[in-house]
C-alpha atoms as one frame of an Amber mdcrd trajectory, in Angstrom:
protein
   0.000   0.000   0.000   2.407   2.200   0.943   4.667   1.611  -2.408   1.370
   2.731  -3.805   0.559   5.853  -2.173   4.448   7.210  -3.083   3.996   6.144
  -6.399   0.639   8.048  -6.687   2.157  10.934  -5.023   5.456  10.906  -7.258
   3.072  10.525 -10.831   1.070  14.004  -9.376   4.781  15.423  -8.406   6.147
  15.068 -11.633   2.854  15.913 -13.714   2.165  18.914 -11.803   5.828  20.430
 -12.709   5.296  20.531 -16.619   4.757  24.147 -17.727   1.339  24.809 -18.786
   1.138  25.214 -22.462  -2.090  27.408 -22.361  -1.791  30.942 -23.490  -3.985
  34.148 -23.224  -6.794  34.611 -25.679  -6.246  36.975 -28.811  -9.582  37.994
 -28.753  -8.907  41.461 -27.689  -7.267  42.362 -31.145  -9.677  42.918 -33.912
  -7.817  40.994 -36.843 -10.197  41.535 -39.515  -9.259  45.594 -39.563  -5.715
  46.232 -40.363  -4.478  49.804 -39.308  -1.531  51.388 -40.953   0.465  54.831
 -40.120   4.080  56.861 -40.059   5.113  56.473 -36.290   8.465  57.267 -34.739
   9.846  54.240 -31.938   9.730  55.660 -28.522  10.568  52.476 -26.807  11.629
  48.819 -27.935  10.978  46.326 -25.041  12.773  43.032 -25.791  10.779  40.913
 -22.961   9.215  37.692 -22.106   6.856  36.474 -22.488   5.671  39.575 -25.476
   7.914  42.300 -26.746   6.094  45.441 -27.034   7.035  48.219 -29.401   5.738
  51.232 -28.112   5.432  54.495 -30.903   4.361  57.661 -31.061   2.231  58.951
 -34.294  -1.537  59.679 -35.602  -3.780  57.730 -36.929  -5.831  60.395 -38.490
  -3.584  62.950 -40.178  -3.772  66.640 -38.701  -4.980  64.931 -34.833  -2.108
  65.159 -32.070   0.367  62.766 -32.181  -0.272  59.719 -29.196   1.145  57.164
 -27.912   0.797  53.335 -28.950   1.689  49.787 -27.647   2.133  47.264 -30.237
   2.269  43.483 -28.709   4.495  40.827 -30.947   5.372  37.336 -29.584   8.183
  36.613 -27.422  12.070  37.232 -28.280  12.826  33.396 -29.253  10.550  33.375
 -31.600  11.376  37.134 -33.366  14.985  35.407 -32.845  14.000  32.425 -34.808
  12.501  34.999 -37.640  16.273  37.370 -37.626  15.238  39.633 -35.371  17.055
  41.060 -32.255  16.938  43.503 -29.714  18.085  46.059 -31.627  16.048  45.506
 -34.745  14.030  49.062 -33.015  15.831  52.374 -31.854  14.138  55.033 -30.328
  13.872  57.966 -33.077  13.219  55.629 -35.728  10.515  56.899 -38.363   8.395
  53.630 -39.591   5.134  52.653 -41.075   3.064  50.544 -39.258   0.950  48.190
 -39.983  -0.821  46.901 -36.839  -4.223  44.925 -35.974  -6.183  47.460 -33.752
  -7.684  46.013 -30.025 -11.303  45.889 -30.095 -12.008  48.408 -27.725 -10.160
  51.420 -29.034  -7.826  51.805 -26.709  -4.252  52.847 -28.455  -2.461  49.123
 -28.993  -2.696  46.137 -31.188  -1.072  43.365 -32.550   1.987  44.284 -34.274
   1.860  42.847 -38.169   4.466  44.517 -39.903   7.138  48.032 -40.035   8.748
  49.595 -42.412  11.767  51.370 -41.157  11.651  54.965 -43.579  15.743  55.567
 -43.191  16.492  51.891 -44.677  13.725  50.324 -46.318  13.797  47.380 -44.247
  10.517  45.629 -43.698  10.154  43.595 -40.252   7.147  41.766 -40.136   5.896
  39.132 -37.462   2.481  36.827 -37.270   1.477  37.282 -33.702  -1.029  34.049
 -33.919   0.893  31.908 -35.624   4.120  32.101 -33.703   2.421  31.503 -30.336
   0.960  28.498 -31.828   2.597  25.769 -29.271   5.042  23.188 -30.469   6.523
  25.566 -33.105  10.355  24.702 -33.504
């Protein structure tokens, strides 16, 4: 019985120390509308578990400039896709392409930049590359 019991008790150790593979819901980005705009990079934050690229720029021309969070996936993956933490520097002029969130707030999911001074083109699939079991 008692071989029993610590077996038991070691299966629900070791099962209970995998990571969880669920993930928070996309469902506050609206990926049907895609919004795009000239922003200059205030901030590149090259974190886990999302990067955020915040920018500075107006949606509508002649309204104020504001300020805007765009969420990508996490820094292995941008690795994985040539990225790195200096693919942003504050004072770069882009275009943005971004999927807006649903409740207007100033954010979305970050789809693709242009960077004006170089031409490059960064672009990044939020959904698909927090699909688990990517290599």
């Amino acid at each position: 019985m008692r071989l029993r019991l610590l077996l038991v008790s070691m299966t629900l150790a070791v099962g209970s120390s995998v990571p969880a593979l669920a993930h928070h819901s996309f469902a506050m980005f609206d990926f049907n509308k895609t919004v795009t705009f000239k922003a200059t990079v205030k901030e590149f934050r090259w974190t886990n578990p999302h990067v955020i690229l915040l920018v500075e720029g107006s949606v509508q021309p002649g309204t104020p400039p504001e300020v805007w969070s765009m969420e990508l996936t996490s820094p292995g993956n941008l690795t994985r896709g040539g990225w790195t933490r200096h693919s942003f520097k504050p004072g770069d002029a882009i275009e943005l392409q971004f999927n807006p969130l649903r409740d207007g707030k100033h954010g979305g999911a970050f789809k693709e930049a242009k960077v004006l001074a170089t031409g490059e083109v960064l672009s990044s699939n939020l959904r698909d590359l927090e699909k688990p079991g990517l290599k």
